[in-house]
C-alpha positions in Angstrom: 48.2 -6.1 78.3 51.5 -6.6 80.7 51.5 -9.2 83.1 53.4 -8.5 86.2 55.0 -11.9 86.0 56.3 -11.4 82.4 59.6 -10.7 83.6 60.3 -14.5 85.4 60.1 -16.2 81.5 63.1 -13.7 80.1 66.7 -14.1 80.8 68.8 -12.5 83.2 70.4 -10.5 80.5 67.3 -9.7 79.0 65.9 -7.7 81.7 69.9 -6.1 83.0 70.3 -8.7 85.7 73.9 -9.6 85.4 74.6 -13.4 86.8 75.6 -14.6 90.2 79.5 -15.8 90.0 80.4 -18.8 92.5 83.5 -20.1 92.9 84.0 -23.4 94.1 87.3 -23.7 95.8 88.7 -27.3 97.0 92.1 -28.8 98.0 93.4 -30.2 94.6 90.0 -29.2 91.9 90.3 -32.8 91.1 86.9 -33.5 92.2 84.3 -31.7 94.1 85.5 -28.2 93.0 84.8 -29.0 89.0 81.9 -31.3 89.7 80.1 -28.0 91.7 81.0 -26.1 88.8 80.1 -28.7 86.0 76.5 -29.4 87.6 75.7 -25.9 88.3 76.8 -24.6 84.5 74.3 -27.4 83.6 71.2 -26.6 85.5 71.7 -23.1 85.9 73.2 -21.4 83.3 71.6 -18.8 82.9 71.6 -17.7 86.7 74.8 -18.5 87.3 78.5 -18.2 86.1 80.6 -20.6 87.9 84.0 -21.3 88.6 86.2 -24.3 89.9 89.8 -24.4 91.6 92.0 -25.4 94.0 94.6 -24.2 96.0 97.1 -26.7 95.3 95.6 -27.9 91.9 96.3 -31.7 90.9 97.7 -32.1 87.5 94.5 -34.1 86.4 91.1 -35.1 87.1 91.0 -38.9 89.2 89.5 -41.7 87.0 87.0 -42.8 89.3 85.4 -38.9 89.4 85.9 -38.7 85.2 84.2 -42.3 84.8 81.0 -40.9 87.5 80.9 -37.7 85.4 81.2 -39.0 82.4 77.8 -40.7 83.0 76.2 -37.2 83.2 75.4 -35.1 80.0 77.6 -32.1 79.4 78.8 -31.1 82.9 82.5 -31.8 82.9 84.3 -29.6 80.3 88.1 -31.0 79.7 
């Protein structure tokens, strides 16, 4: 027997949904920008494909942002 809701436990690409791409744009993507991205890679990766910059990008990430995200598990890729 098929149950009408057996679709919401596959994956997207399991049933030819393609995922939702966001792009997070900020001043310098030293800080909100990636930490948009890093969270929602986290909790929805399979739903979403997100993106980070900025349109005058910073050469590196502020310490007080990398010390906050470093506190959270896997969302900031260097």
């Amino acid at each position: 027997m098929t149950s009408r809701n057996s679709s919401l436990n596959e994956k997207p690409e399991q049933i030819g949904v393609q995922k939702l791409k966001i792009l997070f744009l900020c001043t310098g993507n030293t800080c909100r920008s990636q930490m948009a991205e890093g969270l929602t890679r986290h909790l929805k990766p399979d739903l979403i494909e997100p993106y980070s910059a900025g349109v005058n990008p910073y050469r590196r990430v502020r310490d007080e942002i990398r010390a906050f995200v470093e506190k959270l598990p896997n969302v900031l890729n260097d």
